[in-house]
C-alpha positions, 0 to 999 in steps of 0.5 A, spaced: 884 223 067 887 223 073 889 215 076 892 215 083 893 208 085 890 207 092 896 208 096 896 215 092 890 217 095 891 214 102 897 218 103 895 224 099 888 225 105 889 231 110 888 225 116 893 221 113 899 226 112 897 229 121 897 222 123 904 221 120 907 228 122 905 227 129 908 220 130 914 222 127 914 227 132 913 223 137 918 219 135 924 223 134 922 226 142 922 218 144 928 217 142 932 224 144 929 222 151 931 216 152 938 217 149 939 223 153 938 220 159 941 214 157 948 218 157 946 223 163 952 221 167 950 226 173 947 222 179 940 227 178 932 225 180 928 221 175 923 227 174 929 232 173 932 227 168 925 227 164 925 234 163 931 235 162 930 230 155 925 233 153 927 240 153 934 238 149 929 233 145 926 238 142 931 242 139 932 236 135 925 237 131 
């Protein structure tokens, strides 16, 4: 017979396994953004700044 635990099944859904990639992409963007920005040193636009991040955040995934 198969036993899974309930926690087994949960994390073995299909739903569940997208919604865990995507925050965990979401997260590594989030936090290459903002360490990027943070250490940016050149006195540059707020925008420019944004998407300068999230091009090199990228690279991280």
């Amino acid at each position: 017979m198969d036993k899974k635990n309930i926690g087994q099944k949960i994390l073995h859904f299909p739903l569940t396994k997208i919604i865990i990639g995507l925050i965990v992409c979401g997260g590594v963007v989030g936090v290459g953004q903002a360490l990027i920005q943070k250490h940016w040193t050149y006195h540059i636009d707020k925008d420019l700044k944004s998407l300068i991040g999230g091009i090199l955040s990228q690279y991280l995934l």
